[in-house]
C-alpha positions in Angstrom: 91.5 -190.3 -26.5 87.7 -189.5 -25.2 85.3 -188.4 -27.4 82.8 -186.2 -26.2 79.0 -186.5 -26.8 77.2 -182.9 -27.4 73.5 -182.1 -27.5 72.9 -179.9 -30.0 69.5 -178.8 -29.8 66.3 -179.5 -28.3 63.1 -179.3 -30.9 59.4 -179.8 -29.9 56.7 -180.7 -32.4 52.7 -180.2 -32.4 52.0 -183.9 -32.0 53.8 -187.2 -30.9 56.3 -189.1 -33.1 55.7 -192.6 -34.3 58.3 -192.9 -36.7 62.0 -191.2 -37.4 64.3 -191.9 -40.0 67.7 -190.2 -41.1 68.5 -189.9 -44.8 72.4 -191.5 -44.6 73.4 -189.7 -47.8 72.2 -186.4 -47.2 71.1 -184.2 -43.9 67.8 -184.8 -43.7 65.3 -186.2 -41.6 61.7 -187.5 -42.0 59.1 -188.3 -38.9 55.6 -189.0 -39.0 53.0 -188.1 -35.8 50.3 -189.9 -34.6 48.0 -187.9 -37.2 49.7 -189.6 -40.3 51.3 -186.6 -41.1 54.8 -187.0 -42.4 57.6 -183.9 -41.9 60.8 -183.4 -43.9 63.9 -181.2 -41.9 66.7 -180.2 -42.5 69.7 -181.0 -40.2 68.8 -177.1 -38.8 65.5 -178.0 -38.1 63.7 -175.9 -41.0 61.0 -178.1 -42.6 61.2 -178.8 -46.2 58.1 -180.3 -46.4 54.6 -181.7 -44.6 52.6 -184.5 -46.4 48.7 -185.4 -45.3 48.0 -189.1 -44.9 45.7 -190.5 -47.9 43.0 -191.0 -45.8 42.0 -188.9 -42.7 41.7 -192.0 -40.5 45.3 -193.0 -41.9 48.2 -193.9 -39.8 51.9 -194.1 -40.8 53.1 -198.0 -39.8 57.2 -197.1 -41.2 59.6 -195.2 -43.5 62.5 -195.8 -45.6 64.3 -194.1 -47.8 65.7 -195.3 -51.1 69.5 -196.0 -50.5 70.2 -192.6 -52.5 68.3 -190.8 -50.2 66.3 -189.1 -53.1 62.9 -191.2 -52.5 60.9 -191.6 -49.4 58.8 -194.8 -48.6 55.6 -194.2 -46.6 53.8 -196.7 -45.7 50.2 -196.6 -44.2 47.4 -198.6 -42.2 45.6 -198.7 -45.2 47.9 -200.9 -47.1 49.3 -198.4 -49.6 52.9 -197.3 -49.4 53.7 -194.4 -51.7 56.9 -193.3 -53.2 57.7 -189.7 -52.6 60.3 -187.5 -54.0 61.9 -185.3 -51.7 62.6 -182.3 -53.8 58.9 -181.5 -54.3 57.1 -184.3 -52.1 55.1 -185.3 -55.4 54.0 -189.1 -55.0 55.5 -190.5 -58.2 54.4 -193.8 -57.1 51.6 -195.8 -55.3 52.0 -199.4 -53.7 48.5 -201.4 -53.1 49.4 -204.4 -50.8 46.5 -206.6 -49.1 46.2 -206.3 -45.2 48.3 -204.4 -42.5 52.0 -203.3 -42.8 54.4 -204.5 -40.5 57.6 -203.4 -41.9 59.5 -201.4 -44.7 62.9 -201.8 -45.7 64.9 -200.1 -48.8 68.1 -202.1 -50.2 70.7 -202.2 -52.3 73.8 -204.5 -53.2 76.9 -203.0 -52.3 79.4 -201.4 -54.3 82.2 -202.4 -52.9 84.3 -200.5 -55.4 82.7 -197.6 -53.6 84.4 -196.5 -50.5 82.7 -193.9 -48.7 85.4 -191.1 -47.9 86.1 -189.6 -44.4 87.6 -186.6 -45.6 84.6 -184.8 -45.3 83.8 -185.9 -41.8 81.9 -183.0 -39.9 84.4 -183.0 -36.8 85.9 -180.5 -35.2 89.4 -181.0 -33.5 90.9 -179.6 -30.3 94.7 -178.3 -29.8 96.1 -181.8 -30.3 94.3 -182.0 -33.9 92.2 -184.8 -32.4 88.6 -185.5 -33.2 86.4 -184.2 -30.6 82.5 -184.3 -31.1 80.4 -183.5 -34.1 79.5 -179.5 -35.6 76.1 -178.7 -36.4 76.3 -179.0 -40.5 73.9 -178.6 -42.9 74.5 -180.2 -46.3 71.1 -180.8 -47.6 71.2 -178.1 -49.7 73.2 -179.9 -51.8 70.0 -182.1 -52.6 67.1 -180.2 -51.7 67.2 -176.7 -53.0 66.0 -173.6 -50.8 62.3 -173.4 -51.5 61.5 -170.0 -53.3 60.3 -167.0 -51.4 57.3 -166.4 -53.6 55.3 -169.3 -56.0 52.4 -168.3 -57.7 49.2 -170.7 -57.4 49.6 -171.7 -61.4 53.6 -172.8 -60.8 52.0 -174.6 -57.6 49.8 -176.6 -59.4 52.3 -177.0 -62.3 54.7 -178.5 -59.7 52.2 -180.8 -58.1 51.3 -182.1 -61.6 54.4 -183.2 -62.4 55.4 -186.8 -61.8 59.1 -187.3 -61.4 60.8 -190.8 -62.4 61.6 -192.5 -59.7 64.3 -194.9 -61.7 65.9 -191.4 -62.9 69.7 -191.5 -61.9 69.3 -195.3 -60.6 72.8 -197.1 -61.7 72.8 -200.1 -58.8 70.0 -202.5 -57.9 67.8 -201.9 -55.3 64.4 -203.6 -54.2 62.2 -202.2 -51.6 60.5 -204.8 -49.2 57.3 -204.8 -47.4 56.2 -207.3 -44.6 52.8 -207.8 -43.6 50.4 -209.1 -40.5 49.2 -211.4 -42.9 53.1 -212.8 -43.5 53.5 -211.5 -46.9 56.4 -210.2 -48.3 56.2 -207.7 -51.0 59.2 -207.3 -53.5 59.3 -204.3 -55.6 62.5 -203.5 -57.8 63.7 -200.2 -58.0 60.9 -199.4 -55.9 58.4 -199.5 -59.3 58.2 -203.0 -60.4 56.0 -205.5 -58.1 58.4 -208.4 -58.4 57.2 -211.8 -56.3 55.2 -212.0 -52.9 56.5 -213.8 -50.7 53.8 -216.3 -48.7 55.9 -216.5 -45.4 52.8 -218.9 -44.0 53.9 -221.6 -46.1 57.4 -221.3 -45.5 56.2 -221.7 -41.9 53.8 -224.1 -42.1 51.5 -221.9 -39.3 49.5 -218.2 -39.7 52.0 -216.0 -39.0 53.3 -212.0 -39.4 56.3 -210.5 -41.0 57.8 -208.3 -37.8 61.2 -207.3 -39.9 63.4 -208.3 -42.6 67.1 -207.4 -43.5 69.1 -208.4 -46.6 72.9 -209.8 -47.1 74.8 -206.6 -48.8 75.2 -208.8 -51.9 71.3 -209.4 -51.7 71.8 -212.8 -52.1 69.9 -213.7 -48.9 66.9 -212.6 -46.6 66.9 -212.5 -43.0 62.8 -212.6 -42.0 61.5 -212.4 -38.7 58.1 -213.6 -38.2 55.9 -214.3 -35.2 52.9 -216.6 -35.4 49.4 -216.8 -33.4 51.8 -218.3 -30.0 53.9 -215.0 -30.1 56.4 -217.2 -30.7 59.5 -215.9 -33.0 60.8 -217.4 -35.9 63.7 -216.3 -37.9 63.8 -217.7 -41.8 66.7 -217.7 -44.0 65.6 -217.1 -47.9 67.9 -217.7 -50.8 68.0 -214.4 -52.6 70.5 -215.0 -54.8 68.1 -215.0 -58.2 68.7 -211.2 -57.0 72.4 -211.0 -57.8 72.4 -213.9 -60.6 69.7 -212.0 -62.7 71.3 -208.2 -61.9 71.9 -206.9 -65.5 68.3 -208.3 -66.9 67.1 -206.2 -63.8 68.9 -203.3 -64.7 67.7 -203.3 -68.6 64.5 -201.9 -66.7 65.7 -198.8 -66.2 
């Protein structure tokens, strides 16, 4: 059985693309341009959103999206990251860290009573009723609402007002991580508590930066990879398990 790969489309935008990220739970996708602007699409291409950098002189350095796909990550050259719904694009949070970001990442422990279903795979299927290459669906509707064809300036100003909570709807841990040139690791829980930073220069023993990091599913450990003043690359194990052990006193936060 051969599965065929299809273009779909071909977009252009006004300026270059630094960063890309797909939502996996719903069919968007958010890109930032050299500018420090950041774009929300839907799967059909219409924007849902554009967002101006904090600062003019502001550059995007990554983007993640909260594992529900209901908050977007931004992080900038500036050291802030802020925490954006995607419904209204209203910054419901701001992140101050110390020095240059590196890296963003947005996790959460596994549910593994949670099986993601394939019934609802977007494939089409030839005369053989065998899988052939993926349709052009839009779902995001389902999350992100059509915007209306007329707002007035006072509903405008309402909306921006208004600060959504981030840990609304959150029922399974997540922390969002940030890595720095100065080899810090930030942990935030949920995304809204500042938890522990992580001095990845001691761990070392040499100056070094944070260039990634990934987590176990269960959390329980951290994969960091870090390159010091040689270029030289280093890849650290943490034991995250405090994570996992301490899970219910976390989730009393919400």
């Amino acid at each position: 059985m051969f599965h065929t790969i299809k273009q779909l489309e071909e977009k252009n935008v006004a300026n270059e693309i630094v960063h890309m990220s797909w939502s996996d739970r719903m069919d968007l996708v958010a890109y930032a341009t050299v500018k420090g602007e950041v774009a929300l699409h839907r799967l059909t291409w219409t924007r849902a959103w554009n967002l101006a950098p904090p600062l003019e002189t502001s550059t995007v350095k990554g983007l993640a999206w909260r594992p529900d796909g209901k908050v977007l990550a931004i992080a900038y050259s500036n050291g802030e990251v802020r925490i954006v719904s995607i419904e209204n694009k209203v910054v419901s949070k701001t992140i101050e860290t110390c020095g240059d970001i590196t890296c963003i990442q947005w996790v959460q422990e596994k549910n593994e009573n949670k099986n993601k279903s394939n019934d609802n795979l977007p494939f089409s299927t030839n005369e053989d009723d065998q899988p052939n290459y993926m349709q052009y669906i839009d779902l995001s509707s389902v999350y992100l609402s059509e915007p209306p064809m007329l707002l007035s300036v006072e509903n405008m100003h309402a909306e921006e007002n208004q600060k959504p909570n981030i840990l609304h709807e959150q029922s399974e841990l997540n922390i969002l991580l940030i890595g720095s040139k100065e080899g810090i690791i930030y942990v935030n829980i949920f995304g809204a508590f500042s938890c522990i930073q992580l001095n990845m220069n001691q761990y070392l023993g040499v100056h070094c930066s944070v260039e990634n990091i990934l987590s176990t599913e269960d959390l329980s450990k951290l994969f960091v990879t870090l390159k010091d003043q040689e270029h030289n690359i280093h890849i650290l194990v943490i034991d995250s398990s405090i994570f996992k052990t301490n899970k219910n006193e976390l989730l009393q936060l919400l």
